[in-house]
C-alpha positions in Angstrom: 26.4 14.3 8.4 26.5 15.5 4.9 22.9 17.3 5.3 24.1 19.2 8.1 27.2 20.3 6.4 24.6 21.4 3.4 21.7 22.5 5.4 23.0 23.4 8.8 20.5 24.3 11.8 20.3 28.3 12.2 19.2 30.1 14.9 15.5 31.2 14.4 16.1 34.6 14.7 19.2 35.8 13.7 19.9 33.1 11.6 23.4 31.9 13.2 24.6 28.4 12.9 23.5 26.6 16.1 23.7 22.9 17.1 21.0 20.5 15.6 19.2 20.4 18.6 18.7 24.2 19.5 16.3 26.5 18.7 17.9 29.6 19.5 21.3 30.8 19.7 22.6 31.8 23.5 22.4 35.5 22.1 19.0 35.4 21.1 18.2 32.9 24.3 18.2 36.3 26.0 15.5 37.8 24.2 13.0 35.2 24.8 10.3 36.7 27.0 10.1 34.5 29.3 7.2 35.1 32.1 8.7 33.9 35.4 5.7 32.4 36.7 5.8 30.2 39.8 2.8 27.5 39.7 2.0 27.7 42.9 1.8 31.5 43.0 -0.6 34.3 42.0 0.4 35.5 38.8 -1.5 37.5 35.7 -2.4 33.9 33.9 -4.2 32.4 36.8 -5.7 36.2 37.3 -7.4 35.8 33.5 -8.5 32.5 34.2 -10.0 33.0 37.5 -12.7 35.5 35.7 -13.5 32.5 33.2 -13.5 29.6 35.4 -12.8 27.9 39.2 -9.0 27.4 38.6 -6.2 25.9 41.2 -2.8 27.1 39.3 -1.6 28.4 36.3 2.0 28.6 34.5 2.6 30.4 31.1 6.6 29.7 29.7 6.3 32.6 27.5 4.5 36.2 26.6 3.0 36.1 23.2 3.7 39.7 21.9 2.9 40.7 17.9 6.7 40.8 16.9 8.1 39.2 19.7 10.8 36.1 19.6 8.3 33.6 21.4 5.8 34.2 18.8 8.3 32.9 16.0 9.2 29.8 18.5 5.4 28.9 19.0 4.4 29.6 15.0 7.6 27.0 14.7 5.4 24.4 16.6 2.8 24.8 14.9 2.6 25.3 11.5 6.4 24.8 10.1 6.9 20.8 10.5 9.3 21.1 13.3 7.1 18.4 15.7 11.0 18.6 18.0 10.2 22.3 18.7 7.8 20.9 21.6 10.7 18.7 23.3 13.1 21.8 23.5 10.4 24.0 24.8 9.2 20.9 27.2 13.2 21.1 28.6 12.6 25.1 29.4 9.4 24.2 31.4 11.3 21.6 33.1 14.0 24.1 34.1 11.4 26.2 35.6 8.2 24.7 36.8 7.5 22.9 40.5 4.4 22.1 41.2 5.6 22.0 45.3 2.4 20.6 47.5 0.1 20.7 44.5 1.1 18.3 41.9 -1.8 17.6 39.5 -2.8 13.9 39.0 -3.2 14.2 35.3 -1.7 16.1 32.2 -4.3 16.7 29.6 -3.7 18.2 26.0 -6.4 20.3 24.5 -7.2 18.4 21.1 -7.2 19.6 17.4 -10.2 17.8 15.2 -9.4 14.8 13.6 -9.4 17.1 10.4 -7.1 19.7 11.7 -4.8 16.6 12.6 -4.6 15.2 9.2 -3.6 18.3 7.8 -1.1 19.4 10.2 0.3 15.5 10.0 1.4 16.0 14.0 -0.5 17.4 17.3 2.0 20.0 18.6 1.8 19.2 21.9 1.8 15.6 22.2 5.7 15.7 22.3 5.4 18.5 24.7 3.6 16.9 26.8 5.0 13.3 26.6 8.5 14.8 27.8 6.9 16.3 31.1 5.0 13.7 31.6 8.0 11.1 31.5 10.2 13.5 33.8 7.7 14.6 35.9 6.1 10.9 36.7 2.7 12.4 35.9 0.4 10.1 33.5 -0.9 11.8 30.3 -4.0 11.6 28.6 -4.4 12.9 25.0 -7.7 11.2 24.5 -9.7 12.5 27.4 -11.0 15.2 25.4 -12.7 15.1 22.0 -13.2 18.5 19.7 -16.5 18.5 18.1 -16.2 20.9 15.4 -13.6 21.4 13.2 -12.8 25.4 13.6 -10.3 27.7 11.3 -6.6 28.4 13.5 -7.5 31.4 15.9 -4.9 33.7 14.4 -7.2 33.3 11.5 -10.9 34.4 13.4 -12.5 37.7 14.1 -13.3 38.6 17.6 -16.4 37.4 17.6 -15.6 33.9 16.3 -12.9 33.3 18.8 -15.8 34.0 21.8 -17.9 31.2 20.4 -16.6 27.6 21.8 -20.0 26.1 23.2 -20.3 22.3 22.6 -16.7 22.2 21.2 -15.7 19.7 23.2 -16.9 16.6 25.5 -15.4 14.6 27.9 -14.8 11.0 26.5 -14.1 9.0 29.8 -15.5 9.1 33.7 -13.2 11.3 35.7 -13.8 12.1 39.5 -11.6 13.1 41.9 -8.7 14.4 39.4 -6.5 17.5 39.6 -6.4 18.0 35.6 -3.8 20.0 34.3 -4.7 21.3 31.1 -1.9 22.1 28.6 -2.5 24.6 25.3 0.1 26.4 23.1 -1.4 30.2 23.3 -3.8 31.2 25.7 -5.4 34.9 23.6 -9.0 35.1 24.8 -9.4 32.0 26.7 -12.1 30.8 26.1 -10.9 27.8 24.7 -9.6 26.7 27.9 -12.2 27.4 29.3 -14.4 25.5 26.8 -12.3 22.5 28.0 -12.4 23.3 31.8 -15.9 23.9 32.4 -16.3 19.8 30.7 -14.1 18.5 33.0 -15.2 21.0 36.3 -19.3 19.4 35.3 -18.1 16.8 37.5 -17.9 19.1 41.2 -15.0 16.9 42.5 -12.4 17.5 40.0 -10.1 20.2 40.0 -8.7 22.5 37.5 -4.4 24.0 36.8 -3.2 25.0 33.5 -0.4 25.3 31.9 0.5 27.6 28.7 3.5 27.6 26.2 2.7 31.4 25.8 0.5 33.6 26.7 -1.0 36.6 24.7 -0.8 39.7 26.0 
């Protein structure tokens, strides 16, 4: 009580005092750029995946602009501690996603390297995760895929580095028959993701959805 009334939660963006577990302000709640994407529905995600890889749906929660609010709420995630971000932003997708007649049968997170972990001290999106998978009934899997190499943050690469993810990751258990749904933070190039799908898609009977906390533009 006394390190609230001394260090009270502030809105990320205009710096109000908000409860202790917001993000945002209501105000500022409006700026968000949310994407409006329906799973089940064609949208400009699953447009940029289909070039990269066989894909069933896609959902992005947010557009990742340079200056944009969503960028500030994902960098919160990531690099500034603040491991609760993911269950607030877990909440939103819950307000918005359905996966209708094609619920996958698995979440899966993309992985950092065990050296990436240590030095972050959390993986962003295991909370994320955990909170859909608990509401949704869905099991989750944060060990099905293993990263290889330890890489430099992609905000951080050149162009060319960011197109070179062969042999990043492998598939660490037998999977047949699954509809994966593969979670990430930002989808830029995507070829991360579709690093990651084309391991799991080796086996012909699986099938492929993901889903993005935002999406570059």
């Amino acid at each position: 009580m006394i390190l609230d009334l001394l260090f009270p939660n502030r809105c990320l963006h205009c710096n109000r005092i908000i409860g202790g577990q917001e993000l945002v302000c209501v105000l500022c709640y409006d700026q968000i750029d949310f994407t409006h994407h329906f799973f089940g529905e064609e949208n400009v995600l699953k447009e940029r995946c289909k070039v990269l890889f066989p894909i069933e749906n896609a959902f992005a929660l947010m557009q990742f602009a340079e200056e944009n609010l969503s960028r500030k709420i994902v960098h919160q995630l990531k690099y500034s501690n603040r491991e609760k971000v993911g269950k607030i932003l877990a909440n939103w997708v819950l307000d918005r996603i359905d996966f209708g007649d094609s619920p996958p049968d698995l979440f899966v997170t993309v992985p950092l390297h065990p050296k990436k972990l240590k030095e972050r001290g959390y993986n962003q999106l295991h909370l994320f995760a955990n909170i859909l998978s608990e509401n949704l009934k869905i099991p989750c899997d944060h060990e099905l895929i293993k990263r290889n190499f330890y890489k430099k943050a992609q905000a951080k690469k050149n162009k060319e580095e960011r197109s070179s993810t062969e042999h990043l990751f492998t598939v660490t258990k037998n999977i047949s028959g699954q509809h994966i749904l593969l979670i990430d933070d930002v989808f830029t190039t995507g070829n991360t993701m579709s690093s990651v799908a084309w391991e799991i898609l080796k086996n012909p009977d699986n099938k492929v959805s993901v889903l993005i906390i935002a999406v570059d533009d």
